[in-house]
N, C-alpha and C positions, 0 to 999 in steps of 0.2 A: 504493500500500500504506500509505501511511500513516494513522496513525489505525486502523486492522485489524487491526494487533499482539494476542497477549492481553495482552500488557505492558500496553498501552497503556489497552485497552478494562478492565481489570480483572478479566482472567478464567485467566490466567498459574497462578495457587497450587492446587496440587491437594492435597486432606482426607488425602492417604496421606501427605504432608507435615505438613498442618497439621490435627492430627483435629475439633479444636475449631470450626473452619471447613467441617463438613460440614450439607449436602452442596455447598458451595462456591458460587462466584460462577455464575450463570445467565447465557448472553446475552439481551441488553433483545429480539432477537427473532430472525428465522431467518436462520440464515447456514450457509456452510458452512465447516467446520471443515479449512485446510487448511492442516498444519503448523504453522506458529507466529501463522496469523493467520485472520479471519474474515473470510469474502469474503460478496459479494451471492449471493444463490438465484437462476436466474431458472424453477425452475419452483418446487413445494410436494411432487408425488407423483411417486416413485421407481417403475417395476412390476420392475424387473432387480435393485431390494434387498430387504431383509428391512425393515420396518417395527419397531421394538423402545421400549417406552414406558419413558421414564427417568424415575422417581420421586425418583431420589437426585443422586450424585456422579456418572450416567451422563450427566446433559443438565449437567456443568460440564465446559466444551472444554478444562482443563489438566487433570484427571482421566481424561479419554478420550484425550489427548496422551500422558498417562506410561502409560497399560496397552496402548497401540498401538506404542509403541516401545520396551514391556520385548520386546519379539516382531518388531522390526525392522519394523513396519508403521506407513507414511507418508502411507497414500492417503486421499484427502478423504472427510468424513464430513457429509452434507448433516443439519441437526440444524433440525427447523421446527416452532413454535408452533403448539400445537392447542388448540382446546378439550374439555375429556373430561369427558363425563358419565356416571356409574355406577363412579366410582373414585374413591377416596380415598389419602391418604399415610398408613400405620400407620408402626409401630415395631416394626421386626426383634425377635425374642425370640434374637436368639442376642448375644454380643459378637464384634467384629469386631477381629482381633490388630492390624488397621490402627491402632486406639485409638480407634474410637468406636463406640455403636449406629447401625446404621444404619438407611433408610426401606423400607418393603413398602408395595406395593402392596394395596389391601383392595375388596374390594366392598362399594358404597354407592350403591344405585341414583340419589338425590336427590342427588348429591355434582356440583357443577361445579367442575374445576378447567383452571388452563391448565399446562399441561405440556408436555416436550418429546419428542415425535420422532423416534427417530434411525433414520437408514435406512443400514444397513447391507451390503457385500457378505458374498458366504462367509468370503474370510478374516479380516473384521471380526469378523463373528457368533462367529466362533468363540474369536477371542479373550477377545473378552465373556463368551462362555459361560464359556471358563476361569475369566475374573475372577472369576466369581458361582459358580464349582463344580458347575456345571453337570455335566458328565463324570464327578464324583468320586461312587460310593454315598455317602458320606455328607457330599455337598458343601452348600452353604447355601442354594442356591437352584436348583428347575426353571423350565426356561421354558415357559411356555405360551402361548397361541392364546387371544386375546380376543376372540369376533367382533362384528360389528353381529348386533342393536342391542342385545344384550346390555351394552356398552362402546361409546358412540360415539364418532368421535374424529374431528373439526371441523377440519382446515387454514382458514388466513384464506383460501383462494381458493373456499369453499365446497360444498367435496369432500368427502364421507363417507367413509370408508376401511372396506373390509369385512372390519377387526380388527386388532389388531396384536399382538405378542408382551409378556410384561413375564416380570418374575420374580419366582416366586412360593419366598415362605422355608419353606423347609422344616420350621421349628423353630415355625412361627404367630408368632403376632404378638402384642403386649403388649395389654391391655385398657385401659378408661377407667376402670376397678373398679365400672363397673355394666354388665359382659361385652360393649360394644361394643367394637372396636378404640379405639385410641389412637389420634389421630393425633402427626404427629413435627414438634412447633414447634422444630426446630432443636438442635444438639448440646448447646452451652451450657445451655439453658434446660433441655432434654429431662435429663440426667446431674444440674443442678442436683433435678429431681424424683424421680428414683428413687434419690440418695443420701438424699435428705428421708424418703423413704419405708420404709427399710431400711436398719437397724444392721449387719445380715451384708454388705452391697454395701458399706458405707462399713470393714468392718473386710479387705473385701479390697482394695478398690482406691483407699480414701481419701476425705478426705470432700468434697474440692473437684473439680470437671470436671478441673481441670488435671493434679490428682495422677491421677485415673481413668484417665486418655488414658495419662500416662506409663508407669502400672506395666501397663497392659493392652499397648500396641505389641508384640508380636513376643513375647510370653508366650503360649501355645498353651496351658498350660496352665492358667494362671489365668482365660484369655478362657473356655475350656469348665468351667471351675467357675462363671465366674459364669451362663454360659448356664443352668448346671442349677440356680442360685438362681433364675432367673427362674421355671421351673417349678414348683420345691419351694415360692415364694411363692402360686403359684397364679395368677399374675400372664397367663397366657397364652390367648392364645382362637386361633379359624381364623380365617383374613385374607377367608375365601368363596370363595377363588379355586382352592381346592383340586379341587375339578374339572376345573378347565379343565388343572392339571397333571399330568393322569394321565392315562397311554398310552391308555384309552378316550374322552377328553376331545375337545370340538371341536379341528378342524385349521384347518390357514389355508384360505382359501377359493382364493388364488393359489398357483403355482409361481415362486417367485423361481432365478431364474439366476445364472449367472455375469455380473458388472459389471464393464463395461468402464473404470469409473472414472465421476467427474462433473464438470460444466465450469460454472463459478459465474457 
């Protein structure tokens, strides 16, 4: 085990922590997430989990540590580098009470990126779901069914997967201001640009990233004022993926089961 820690490896601080550090440390490549450390894979495809595309603090393993055991869940989470083409990282239009903006996933057909994987059982899934509000009418994010080749998504062992889940925000997603999405260079950077951009965002939550994060944390209310600043600025477009999250939208193409667990 040594050396596997997230201590160690630098993947330990989760963004619900430290918001200005979203979406957190990635690991350098696929391992499985178990407990407090990161073990070898020995395969890349799961068919008894759910497949789920983390854009954000979902593919950083002390993010996925603290919202598995606010719910007393311990079991291993196999989380594997893919390559994915037809998806981009946008910028949530909502604020997150955690005290930061967070990532959406967008459709962008030309977009290659590497991202992570995470394959999850039911009671995993559901947890996640929670986290993202899934369950809630007017939670922040659905999840939806990405299929091939709409979304391809590449494991290193040259396996196509025929689609996987992401979550898609409800609220759309912020623009480049010539109605493409944004994409999300990171907390710091990203809070530095839209306090630049806007007197009313700097007269609620200040005019540095740092003061932003602090006064947003655990204020519901001031998080849903500034969501509807983003609006009233005009600031907002579809992520594209809004099909794919509506009860008539494609389905997964498997039946994932109940998992027995996984053995690294």
């Amino acid at each position: 085990m040594t050396g596997r820690t997230l201590e160690e490896l630098g993947l330990a601080e989760a963004p619900r922590d430290h918001p200005l550090l979203y979406p957190g440390a990635w690991p350098a490549g696929s391992g499985l997430l178990h407990g407090d450390h990161m073990l070898p894979l020995d395969r890349l495809v799961y068919d008894d989990r759910a497949p789920v595309l983390a854009v954000g603090s979902n593919a950083c393993p002390g993010q996925l540590r603290h919202k598995l055991r606010e719910f007393g869940i311990d079991s291993p989470i196999p989380m594997v580098r893919a390559r994915v083409t037809g998806l981009d990282v946008g910028v949530s239009a909502h604020v997150s009470r955690l005290g930061y903006v967070s990532a959406s996933p967008v459709r962008s057909p030309r977009a290659l990126r590497e991202l992570f994987v995470i394959w999850l059982d039911p009671g995993q899934l559901a947890v996640i779901d929670a986290s993202e509000g899934v369950p809630l009418p007017d939670g922040n994010f659905r999840r939806a069914w990405l299929p091939a080749p709409d979304v391809r998504i590449e494991p290193a062992d040259g396996q196509v997967l025929p689609g996987a889940y992401a979550y898609v925000n409800r609220h759309g997603v912020l623009h480049n201001g010539a109605g493409a999405p944004r994409r999300h260079p990171g907390q710091h950077a990203l809070l530095t640009e839209l306090l630049g951009e806007s007197a009313p965002l700097r007269e609620l939550f200040g005019a540095t990233p740092e003061e932003f994060c602090a006064r947003a944390r655990a204020d519901a209310a001031l998080c849903a004022r500034g969501t509807r600043l983003f609006a009233e600025h005009a600031w907002v477009t579809e992520s594209g993926l809004e099909p794919y999250a509506r009860p008539s939208g494609p389905g997964p193409s498997a039946v994932f089961g109940t998992a027995d667990g996984c053995s690294g």
